[in-house]
N, C-alpha and C positions, 0 to 999 in steps of 0.2 A: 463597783470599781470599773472604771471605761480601762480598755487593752487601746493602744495607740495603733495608726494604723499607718504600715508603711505605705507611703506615695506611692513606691518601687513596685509593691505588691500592687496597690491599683491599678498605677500603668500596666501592668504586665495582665493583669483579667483584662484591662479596657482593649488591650493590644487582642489578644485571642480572639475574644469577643466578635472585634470590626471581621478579623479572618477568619473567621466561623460563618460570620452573615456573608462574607464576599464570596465564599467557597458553593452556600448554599446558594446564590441570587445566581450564579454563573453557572451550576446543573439547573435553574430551574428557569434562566433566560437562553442558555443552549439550543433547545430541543425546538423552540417558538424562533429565534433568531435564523438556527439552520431550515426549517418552513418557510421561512419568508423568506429568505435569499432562492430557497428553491422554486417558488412561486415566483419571484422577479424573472429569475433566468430562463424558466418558459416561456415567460412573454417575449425576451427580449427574442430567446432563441428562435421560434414562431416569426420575430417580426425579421429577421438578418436570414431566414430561407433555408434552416436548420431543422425543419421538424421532428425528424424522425432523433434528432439527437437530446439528451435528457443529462440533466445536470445533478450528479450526485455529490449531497455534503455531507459526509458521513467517510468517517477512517474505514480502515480494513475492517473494525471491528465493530461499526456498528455504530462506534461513537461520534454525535454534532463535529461537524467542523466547517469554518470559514475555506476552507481548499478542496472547492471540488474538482470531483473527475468527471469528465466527458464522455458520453459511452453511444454508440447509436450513430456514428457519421462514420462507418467505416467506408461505404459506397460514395460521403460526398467529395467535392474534387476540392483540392489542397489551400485554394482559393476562400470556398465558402465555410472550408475548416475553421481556416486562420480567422475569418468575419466574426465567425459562433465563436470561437474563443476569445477573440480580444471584445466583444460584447459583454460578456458573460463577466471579464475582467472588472470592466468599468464600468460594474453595478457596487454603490457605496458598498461597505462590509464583506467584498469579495477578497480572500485572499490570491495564492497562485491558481493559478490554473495547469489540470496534468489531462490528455486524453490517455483512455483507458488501453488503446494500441500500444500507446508513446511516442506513435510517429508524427503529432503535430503537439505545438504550445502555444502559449498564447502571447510568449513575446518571442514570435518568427516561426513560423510554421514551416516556412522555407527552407530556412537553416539544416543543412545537415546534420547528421547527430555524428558525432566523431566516436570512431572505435576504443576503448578505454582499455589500457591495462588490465588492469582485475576482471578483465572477463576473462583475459589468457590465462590469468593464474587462478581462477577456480576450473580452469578447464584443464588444466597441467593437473591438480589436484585431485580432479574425479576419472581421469584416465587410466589410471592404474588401481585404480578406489572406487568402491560403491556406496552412497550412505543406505544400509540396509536397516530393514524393519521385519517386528516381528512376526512370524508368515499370519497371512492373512488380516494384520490392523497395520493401523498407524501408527503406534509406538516405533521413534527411532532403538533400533537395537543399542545396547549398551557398547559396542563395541565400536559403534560408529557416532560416537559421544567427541572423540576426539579429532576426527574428521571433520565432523559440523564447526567446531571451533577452530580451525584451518580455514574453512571455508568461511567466518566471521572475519577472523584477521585477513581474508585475500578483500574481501568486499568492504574494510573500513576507508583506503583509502580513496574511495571511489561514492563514499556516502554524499548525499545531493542528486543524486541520478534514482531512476525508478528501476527497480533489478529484480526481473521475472524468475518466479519459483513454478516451473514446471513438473506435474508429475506424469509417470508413465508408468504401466503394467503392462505384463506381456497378456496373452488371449487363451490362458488357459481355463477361465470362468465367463459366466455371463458379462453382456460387454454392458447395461447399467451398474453392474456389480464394481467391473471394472473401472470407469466410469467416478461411481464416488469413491471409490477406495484411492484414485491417483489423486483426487482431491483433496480427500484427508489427508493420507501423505503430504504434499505441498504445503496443506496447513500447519501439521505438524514440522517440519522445516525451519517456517516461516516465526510459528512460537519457540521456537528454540533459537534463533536468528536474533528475536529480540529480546528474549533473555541474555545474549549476549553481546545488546547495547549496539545493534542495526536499527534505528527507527523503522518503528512498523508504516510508518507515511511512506518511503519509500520503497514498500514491499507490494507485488502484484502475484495471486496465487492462481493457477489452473492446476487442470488434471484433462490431459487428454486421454484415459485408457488405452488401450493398444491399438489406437488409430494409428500411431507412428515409429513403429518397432525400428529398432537399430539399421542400420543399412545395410544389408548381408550374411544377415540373419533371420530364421524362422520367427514366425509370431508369436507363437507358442515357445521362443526360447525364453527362461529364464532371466539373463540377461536383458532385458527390454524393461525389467523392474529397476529404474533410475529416476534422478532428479535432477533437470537441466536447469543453470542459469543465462541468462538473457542480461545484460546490460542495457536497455531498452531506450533508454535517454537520459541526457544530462541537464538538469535546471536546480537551481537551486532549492534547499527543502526549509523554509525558516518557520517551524514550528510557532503558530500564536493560538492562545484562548478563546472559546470560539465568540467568550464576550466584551472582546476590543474593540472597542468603534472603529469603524474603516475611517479610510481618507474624507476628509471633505472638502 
């Protein structure tokens, strides 16, 4: 006895199917794609008088992407910035371009960056508030669960822009200790940030340890254990695959 067999149900295995190979063909043209776009922008970078500058395509996380960052010209002058980035742009399968400072882009490096709202209102928000953690790690404290999410709702409206996660410790341990500890901090921030639907593309993390205690306060105070935001620049963030064929 033959069972008949729905069309319906074909299409829908033949449908999977294609989106199963497209899923797998795009992790495994990624990793080879972002190589060679990072390999073009050396050369180009090299040949526009950029050297020292190095073109990363890879997210906060690690992962391929068509949008990299710029890291290594912080010495050169605003001129040969803007050369290296609009190069670097108009290499096929480049997406945006972001310098790692924020203080140049690649379309107008002149341009001023304009002060944005939501940097005053996460700054209203942490003035009377600390997001704390639990002594000695990274874990945000549970109590400052509800803080972070304030500080999510102040920086939605301002999504598009690159928004620096700053950490700080005071100097009351070893200062490598300190050092990676404001780090993780920052990171942890940053994962909690976009769990609550900040793209991590427009996130930049440090930790300077107690290189820069509060202003009027001992190094050793307490208080120097914070998390600063930075509104750092405004450019648009248009998220694409890292295996779309660029312009031609």
């Amino acid at each position: 006895m033959v069972v008949p067999r729905s069309p319906y149900l074909a299409l829908g295995l033949g449908a999977a199917l294609v989106a199963v190979l497209a899923l797998a063909g795009g992790r495994l043209s990624g990793p080879d794609l972002a190589a060679k776009l990072e390999s073009r922008a050396a050369a180009v970078i090299a040949k526009t008088g950029g050297a020292p500058v190095r073109a990363h395509f890879a997210t906060a996380r690690g992962s391929p992407s068509r949008h990299p960052v710029l890291a290594g010209g912080e010495r050169l002058d605003v001129g040969t910035r803007d050369r290296v980035a609009r190069a670097v742009a108009a290499i096929p399968g480049v997406g945006g371009i972001r310098w790692s400072d924020g203080t140049a882009l690649a379309q107008g490096a002149a341009t001023p960056v304009e002060p944005l709202h939501c940097q005053e209102d996460v700054e209203a928000l942490l003035r009377s508030r600390t997001i704390r953690f639990e002594e000695g790690s990274a874990r945000i404290d549970a109590a400052s669960r509800e803080l972070v999410d304030e500080v999510a709702s102040a920086l939605r409206p301002c999504l598009g822009s690159i928004i620096a996660i700053t950490g700080h410790t005071d100097a009351s341990g070893p200062e490598p200790g300190n050092l990676a500890l404001s780090r993780e901090r920052a990171e942890a921030v940053e994962a909690a940030l976009v769990a609550r639907g900040i793209p991590a593309d427009g996130l930049r993390t440090s930790g300077l340890g107690s290189r820069t205690p509060v202003k009027g306060l001992e190094a050793t105070d307490p208080a120097n254990r914070r998390i600063e935001f930075s509104v750092i620049a405004t450019q648009p963030i248009r998220p694409t695959p890292v295996d779309t064929p660029g312009p031609r």
